[in-house]
Backbone bond lengths (Angstrom), bond angles and torsions (degrees), N, CA, C in turn:
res aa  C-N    CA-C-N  psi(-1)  N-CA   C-N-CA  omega(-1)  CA-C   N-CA-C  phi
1 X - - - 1.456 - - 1.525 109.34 -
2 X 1.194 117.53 123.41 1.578 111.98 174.75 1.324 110.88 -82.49
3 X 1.906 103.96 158.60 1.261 93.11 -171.24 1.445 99.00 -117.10
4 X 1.579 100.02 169.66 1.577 121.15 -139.18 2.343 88.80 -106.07
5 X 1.304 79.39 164.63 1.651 101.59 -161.65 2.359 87.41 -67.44
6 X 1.268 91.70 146.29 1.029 107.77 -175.60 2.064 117.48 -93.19
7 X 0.807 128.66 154.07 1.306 84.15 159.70 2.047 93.04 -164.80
8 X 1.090 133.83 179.93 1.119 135.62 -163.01 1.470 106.49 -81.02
9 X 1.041 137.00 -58.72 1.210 130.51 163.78 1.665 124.85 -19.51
10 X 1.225 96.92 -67.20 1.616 123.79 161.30 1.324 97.57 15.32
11 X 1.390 145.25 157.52 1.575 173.06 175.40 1.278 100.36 -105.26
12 X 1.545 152.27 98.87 1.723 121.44 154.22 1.472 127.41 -78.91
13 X 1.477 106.04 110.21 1.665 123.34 -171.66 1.806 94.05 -66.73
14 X 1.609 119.69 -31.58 1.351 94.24 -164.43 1.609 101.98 142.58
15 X 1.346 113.10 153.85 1.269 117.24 -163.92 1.820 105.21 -90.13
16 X 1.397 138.93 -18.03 0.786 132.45 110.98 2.047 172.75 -58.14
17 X 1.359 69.02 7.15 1.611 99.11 -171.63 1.804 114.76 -75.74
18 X 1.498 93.41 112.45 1.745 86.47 -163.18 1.153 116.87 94.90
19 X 0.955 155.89 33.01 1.575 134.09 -150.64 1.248 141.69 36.25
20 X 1.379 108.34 32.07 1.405 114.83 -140.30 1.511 135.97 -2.28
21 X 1.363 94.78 85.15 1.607 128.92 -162.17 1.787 113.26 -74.68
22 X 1.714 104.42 -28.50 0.963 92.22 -171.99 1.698 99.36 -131.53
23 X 1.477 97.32 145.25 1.826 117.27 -166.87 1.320 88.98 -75.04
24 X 1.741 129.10 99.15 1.315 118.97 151.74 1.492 116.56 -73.94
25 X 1.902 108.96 -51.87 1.861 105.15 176.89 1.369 104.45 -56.63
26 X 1.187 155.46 11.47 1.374 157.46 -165.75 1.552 89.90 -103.86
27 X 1.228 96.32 -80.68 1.422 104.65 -178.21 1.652 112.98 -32.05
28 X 1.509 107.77 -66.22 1.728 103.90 178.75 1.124 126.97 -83.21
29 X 1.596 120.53 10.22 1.310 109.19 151.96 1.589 114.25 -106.63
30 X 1.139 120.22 8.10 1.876 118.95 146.10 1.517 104.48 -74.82
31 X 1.243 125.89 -33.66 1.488 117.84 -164.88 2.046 106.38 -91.84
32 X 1.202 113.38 -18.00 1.080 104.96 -176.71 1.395 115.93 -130.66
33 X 1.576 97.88 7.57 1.825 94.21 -169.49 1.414 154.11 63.07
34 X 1.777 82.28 -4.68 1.601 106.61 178.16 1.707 102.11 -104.96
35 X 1.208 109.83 151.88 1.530 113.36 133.21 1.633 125.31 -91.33
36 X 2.064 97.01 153.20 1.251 97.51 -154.31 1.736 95.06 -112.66
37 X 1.621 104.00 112.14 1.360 105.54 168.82 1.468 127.65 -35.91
38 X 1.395 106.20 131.91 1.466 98.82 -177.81 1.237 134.95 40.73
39 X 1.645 97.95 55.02 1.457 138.75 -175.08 1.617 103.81 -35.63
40 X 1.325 115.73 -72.96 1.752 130.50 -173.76 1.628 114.53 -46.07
41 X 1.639 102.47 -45.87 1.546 104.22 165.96 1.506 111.61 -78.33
42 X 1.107 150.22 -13.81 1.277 142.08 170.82 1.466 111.69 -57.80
43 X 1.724 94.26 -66.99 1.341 82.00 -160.83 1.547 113.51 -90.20
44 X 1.754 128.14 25.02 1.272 133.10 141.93 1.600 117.47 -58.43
45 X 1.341 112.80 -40.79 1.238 116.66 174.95 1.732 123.51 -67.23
46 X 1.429 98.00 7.87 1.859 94.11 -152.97 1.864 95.04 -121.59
47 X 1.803 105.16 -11.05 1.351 123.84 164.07 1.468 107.72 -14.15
48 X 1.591 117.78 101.95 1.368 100.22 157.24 1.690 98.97 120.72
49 X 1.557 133.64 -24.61 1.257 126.24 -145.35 1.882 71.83 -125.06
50 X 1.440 103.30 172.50 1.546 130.74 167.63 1.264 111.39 -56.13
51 X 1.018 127.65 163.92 1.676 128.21 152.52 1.226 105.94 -53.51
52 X 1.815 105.40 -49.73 1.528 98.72 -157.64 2.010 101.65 -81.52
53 X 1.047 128.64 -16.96 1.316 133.70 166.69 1.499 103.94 -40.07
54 X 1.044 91.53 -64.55 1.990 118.06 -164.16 1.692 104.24 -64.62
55 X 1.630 103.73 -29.73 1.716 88.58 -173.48 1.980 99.74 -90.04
56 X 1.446 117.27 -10.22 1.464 122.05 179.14 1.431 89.22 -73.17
57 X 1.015 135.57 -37.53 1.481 127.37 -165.72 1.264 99.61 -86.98
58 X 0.858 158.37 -56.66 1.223 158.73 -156.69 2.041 98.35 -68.08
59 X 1.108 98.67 -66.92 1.577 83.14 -175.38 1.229 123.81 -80.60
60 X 1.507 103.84 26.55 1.514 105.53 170.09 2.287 102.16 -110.71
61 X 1.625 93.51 -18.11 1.341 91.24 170.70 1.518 106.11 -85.34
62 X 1.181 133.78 -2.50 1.112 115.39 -165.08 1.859 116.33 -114.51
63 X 1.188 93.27 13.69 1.375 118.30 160.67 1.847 111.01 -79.42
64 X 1.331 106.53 127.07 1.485 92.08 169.39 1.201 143.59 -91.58
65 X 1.509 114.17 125.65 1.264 112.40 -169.84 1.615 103.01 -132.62
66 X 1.352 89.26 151.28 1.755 104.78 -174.59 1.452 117.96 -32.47
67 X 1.479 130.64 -136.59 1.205 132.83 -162.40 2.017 89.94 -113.82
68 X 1.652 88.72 -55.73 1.456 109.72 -157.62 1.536 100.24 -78.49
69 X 1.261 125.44 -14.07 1.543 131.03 154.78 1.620 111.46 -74.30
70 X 1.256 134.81 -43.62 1.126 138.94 144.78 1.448 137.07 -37.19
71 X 1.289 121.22 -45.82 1.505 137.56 165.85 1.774 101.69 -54.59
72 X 1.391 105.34 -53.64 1.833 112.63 -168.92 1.571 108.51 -45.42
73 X 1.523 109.31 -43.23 1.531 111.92 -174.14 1.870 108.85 -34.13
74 X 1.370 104.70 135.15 1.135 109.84 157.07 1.799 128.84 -37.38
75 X 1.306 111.76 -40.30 1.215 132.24 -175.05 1.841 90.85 -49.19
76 X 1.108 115.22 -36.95 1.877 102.74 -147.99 1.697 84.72 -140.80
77 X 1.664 89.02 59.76 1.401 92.35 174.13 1.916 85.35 -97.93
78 X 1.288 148.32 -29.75 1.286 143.82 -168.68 1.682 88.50 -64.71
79 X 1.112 159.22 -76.69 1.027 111.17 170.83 1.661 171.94 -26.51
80 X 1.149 120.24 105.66 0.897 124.34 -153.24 1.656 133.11 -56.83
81 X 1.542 150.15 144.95 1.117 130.58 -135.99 1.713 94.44 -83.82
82 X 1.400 117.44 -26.08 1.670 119.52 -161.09 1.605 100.17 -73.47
83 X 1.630 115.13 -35.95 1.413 139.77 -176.29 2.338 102.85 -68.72
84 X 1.222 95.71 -70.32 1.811 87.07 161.42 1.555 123.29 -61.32
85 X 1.789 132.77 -9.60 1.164 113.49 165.03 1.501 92.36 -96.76
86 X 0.941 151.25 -1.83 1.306 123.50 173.36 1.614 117.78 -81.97
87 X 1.693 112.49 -40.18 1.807 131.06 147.97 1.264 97.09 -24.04
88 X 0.820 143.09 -86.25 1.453 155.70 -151.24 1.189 105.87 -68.75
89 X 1.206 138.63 -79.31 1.611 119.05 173.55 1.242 126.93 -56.23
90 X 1.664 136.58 -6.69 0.963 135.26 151.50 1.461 119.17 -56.97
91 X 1.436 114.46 -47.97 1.454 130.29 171.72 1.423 106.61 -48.39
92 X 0.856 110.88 -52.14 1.551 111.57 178.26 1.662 114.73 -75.34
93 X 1.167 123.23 -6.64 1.428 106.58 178.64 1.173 96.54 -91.88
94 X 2.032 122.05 -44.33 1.325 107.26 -168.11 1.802 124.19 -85.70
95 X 1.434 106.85 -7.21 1.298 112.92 146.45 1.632 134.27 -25.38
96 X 1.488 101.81 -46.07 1.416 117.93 -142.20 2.005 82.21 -109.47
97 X 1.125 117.65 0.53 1.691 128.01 -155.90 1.879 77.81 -119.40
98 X 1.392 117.45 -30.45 1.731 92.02 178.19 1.349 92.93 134.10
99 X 1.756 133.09 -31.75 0.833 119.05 -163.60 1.919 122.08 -121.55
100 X 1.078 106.36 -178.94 1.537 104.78 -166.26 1.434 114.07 -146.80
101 X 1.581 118.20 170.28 1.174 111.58 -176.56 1.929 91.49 -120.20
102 X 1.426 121.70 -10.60 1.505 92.93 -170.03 1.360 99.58 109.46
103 X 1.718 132.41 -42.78 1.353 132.43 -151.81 1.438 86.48 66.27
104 X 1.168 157.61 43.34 1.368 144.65 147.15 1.847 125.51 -94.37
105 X 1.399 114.06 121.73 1.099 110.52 175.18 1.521 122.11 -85.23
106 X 1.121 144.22 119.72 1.716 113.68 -162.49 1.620 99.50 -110.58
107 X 0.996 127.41 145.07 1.351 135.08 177.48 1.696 105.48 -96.43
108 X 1.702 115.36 170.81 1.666 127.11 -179.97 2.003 90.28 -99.15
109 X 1.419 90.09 173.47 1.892 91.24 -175.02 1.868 83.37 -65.32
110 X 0.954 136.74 -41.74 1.788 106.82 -169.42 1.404 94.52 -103.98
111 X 1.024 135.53 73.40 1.173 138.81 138.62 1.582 111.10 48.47
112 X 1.822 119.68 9.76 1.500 104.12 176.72 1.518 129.64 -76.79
113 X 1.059 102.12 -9.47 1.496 112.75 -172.93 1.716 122.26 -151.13
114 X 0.979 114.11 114.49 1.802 135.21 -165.67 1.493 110.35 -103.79
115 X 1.428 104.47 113.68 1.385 127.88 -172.87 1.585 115.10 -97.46
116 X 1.335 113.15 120.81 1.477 116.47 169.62 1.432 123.81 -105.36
117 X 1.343 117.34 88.75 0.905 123.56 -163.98 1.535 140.16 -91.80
118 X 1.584 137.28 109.32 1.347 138.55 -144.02 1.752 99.04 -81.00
119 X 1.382 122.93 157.20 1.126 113.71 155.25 1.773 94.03 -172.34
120 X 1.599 99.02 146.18 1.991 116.81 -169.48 1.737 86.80 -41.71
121 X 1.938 123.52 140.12 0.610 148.96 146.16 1.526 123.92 -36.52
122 X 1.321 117.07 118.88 1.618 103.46 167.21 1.699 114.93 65.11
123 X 1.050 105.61 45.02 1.705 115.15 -178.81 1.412 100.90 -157.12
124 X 1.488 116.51 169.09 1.536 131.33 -158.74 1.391 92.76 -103.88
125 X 1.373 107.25 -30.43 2.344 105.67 -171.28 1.539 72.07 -119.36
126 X 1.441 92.39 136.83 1.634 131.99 -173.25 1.570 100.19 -108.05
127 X 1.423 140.49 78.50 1.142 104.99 -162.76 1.677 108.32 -100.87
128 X 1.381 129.65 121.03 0.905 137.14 -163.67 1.511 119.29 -59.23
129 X 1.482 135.61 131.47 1.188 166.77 172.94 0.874 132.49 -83.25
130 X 1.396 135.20 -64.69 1.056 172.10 140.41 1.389 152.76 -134.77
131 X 1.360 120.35 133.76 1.365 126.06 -141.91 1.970 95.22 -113.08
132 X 1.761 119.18 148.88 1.618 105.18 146.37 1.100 112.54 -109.42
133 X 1.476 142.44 166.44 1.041 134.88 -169.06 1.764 88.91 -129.33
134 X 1.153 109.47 160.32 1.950 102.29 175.03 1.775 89.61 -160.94
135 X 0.932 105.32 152.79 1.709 119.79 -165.07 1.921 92.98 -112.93
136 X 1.259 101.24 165.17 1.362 120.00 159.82 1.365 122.15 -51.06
137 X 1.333 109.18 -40.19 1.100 127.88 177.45 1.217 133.26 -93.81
138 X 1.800 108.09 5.24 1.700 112.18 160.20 1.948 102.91 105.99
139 X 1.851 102.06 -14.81 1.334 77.44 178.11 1.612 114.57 -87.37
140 X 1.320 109.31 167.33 1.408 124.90 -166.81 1.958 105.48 -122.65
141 X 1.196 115.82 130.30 1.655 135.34 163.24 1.146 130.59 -83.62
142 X 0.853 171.84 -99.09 1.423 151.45 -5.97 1.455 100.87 -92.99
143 X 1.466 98.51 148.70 1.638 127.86 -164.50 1.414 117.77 -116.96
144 X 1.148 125.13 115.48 1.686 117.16 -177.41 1.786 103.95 -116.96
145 X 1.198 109.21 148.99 1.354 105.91 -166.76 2.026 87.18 -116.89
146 X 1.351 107.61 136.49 1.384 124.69 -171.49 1.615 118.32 -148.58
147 X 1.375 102.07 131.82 1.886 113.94 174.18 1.161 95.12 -120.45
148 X 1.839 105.30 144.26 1.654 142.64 131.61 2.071 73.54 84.56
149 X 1.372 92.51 59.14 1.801 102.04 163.53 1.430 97.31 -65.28
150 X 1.270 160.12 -53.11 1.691 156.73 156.01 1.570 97.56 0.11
151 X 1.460 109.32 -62.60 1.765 94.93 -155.64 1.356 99.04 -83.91
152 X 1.306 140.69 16.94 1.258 127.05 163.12 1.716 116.54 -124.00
153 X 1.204 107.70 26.69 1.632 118.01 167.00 1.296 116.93 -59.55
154 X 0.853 120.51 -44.16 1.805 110.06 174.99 1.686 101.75 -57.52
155 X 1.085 128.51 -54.15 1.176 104.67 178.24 1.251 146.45 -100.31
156 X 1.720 95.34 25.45 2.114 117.41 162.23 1.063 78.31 -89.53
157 X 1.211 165.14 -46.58 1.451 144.19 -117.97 1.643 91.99 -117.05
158 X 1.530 146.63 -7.83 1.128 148.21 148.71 1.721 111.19 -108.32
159 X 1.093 86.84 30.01 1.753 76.45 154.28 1.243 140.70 -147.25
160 X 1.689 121.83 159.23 1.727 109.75 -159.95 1.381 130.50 -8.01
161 X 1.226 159.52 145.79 0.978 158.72 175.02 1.577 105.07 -64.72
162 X 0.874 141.52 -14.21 1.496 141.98 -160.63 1.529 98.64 -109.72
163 X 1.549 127.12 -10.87 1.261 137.17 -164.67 1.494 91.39 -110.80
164 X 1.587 111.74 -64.12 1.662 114.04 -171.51 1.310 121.05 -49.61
165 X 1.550 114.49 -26.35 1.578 120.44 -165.56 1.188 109.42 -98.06
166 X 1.521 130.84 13.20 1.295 137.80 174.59 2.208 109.26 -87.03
167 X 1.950 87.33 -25.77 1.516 77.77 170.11 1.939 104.72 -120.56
168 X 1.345 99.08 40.29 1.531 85.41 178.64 1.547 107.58 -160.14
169 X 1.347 104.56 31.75 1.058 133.53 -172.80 1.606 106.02 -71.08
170 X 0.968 150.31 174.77 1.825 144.27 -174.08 1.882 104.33 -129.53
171 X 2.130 105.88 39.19 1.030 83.37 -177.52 1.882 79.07 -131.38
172 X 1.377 110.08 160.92 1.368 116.05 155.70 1.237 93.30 81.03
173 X 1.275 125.60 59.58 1.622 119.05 174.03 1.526 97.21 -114.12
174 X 1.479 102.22 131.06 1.773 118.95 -172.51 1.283 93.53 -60.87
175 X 1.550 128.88 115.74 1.657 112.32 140.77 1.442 111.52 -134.65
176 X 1.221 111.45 -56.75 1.831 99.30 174.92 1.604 119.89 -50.95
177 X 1.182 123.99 -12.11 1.359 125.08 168.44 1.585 128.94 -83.53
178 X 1.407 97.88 -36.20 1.443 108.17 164.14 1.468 118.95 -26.81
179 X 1.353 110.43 137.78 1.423 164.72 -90.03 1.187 117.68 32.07
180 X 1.818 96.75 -62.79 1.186 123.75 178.20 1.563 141.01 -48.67
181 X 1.174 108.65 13.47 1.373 129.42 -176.16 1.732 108.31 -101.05
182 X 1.214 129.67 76.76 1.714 130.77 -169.31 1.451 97.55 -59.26
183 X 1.134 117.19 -34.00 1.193 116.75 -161.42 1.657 136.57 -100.89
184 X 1.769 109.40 -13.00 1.391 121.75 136.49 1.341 124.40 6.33
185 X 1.353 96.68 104.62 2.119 89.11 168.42 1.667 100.18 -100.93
186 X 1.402 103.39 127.86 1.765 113.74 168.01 1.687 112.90 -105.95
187 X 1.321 96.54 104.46 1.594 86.97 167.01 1.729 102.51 -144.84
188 X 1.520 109.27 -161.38 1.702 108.15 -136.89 1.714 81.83 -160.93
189 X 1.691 96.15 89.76 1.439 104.20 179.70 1.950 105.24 -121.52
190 X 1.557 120.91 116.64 1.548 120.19 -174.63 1.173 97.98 97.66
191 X 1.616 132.39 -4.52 1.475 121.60 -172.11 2.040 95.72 97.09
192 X 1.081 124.72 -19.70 1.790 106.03 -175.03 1.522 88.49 -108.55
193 X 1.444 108.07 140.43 1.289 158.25 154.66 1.237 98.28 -38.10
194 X 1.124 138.18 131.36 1.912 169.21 -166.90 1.509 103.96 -139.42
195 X 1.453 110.06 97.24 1.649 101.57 145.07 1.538 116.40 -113.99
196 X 1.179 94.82 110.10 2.313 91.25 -170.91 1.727 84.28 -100.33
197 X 1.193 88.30 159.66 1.949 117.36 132.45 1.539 127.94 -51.27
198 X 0.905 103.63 118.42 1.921 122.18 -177.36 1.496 67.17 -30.53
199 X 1.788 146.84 -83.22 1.251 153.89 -87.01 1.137 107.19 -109.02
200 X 1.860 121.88 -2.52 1.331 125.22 -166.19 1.328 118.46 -124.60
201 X 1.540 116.06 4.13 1.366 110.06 -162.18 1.508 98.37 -110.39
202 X 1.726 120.81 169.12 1.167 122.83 179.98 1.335 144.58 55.32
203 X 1.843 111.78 18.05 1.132 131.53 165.74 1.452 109.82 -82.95
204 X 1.643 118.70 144.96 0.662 149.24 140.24 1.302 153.43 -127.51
205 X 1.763 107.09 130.16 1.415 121.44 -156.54 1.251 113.55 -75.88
206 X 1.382 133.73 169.20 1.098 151.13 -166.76 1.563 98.13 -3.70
207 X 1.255 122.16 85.88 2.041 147.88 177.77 1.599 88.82 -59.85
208 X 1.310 121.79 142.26 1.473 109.71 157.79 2.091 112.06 -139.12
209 X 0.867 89.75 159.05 1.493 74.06 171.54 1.433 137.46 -28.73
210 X 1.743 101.92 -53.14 1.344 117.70 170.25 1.039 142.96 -44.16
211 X 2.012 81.34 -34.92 2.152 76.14 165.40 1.457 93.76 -123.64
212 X 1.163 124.73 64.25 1.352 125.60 148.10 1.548 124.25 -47.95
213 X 1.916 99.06 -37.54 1.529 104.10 -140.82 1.874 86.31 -86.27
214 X 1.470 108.63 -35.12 1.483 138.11 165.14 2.132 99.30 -15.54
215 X 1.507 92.49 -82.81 1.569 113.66 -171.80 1.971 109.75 -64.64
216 X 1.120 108.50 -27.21 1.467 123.12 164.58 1.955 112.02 -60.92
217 X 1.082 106.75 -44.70 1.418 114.63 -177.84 1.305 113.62 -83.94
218 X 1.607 113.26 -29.46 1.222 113.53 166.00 1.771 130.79 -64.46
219 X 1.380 95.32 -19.37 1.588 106.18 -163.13 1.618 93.76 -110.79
220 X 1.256 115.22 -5.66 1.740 117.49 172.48 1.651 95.09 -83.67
221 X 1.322 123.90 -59.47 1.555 136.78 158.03 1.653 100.09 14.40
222 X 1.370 77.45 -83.67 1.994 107.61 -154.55 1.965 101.66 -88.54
223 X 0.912 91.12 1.66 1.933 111.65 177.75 1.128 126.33 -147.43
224 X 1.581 107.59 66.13 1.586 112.73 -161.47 1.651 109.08 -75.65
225 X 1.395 96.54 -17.54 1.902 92.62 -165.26 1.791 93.45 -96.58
226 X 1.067 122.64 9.26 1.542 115.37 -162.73 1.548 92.36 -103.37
227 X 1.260 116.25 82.72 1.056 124.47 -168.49 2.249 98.01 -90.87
228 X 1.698 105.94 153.42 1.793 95.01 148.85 0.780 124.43 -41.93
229 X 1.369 129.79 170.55 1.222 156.94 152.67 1.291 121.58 -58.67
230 X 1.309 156.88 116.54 1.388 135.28 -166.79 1.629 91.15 -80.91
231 X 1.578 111.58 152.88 1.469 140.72 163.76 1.491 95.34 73.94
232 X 2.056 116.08 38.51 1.070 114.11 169.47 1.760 105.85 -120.42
């Protein structure tokens, strides 16, 4: 199906809508010279506004701005205010640890779920740390990525309850995959045996400020030399 002339006025039904008949990233990358990351989720998100609405927004997102300049947007007003101060001081602890997100929020192709994603500062391999996860619906994760959980059992096994139950939780336990799972973490926290999914361990639900300092100590734990930054 060819696609049909674009024009500013225009309605956007959606990046599937029609067959997707009509070149909107076409359109805004003649009008702005850029390409627009994660084209399909953009312009799902833009459902409903003008072209020309959608292209003011766009080059006002595509200016960079911090996390907590990012959070303000109308867009991620369903987040909640206790849920963006906790974003935000997380940002700032692991900032100050070396690493960053970009100020980038990244969305899924339908827009249900928005990823904040960490990766080493100022390097070409980003290697990821920690992730937030935030739902459509305002809930919030935070995700820590962790090896050889065994040599640090003595101290999951003394700590907060809101910390311990991230690896002993009764969800994501490897079994129909077994053998075949390379990537399985096995460890032995209270005395019972843990076989999770690489995909299940080290989430945590509703993160709050309070135990910021909680998830900070945890990731000093398993990252003893990853010290701040001094004059951070």
């Amino acid at each position: 199906m060819s696609k049909k002339v674009v024009t500013e006025d225009m309605v956007i039904k959606g990046w599937k809508t029609a067959g997707n008949e009509y070149d909107y990233l076409g359109f805004f990358r003649h009008a702005t010279g850029m390409d627009i990351p994660d084209g399909a989720s953009w312009i799902n998100s833009q459902v409903g506004k003008t072209v020309k609405e959608s292209l003011a927004s766009y080059l006002d997102t595509a200016q960079y701005k911090n996390l907590e300049q990012r959070l303000a947007e109308e867009r991620y007003s369903f987040i909640s205010e206790q849920d963006k101060a906790f974003i935000v001081a997380f940002d700032k602890q692991f900032e100050a640890l070396g690493y960053d997100c970009g100020g980038t929020i990244g969305g899924d192709g339908n827009m249900e779920k928005f990823t904040i994603k960490y990766g080493k500062t100022s390097v070409k391999s980003r290697p990821c740390p920690a992730r937030i996860h935030i739902t459509r619906n305002g809930e919030v994760m935070l995700r820590m990525y962790f090896m050889n959980i065994n040599k640090h059992k003595q101290y999951i096994e003394n700590a907060p309850s809101h910390i311990k139950e991230a690896f002993t939780i009764d969800w994501g336990d490897c079994k129909s995959c077994m053998p075949h799972c390379k990537s399985m973490k096995i460890y032995t926290i209270g005395e019972q045996l843990y076989n999770k999914c690489c995909h299940s361990t080290a989430f945590f639900n509703n993160p709050s400020v309070e135990r910021l300092e909680d998830y900070m100590a945890l990731y000093s734990e398993f990252n003893p030399r990853n010290k701040p930054k001094s004059g951070k």
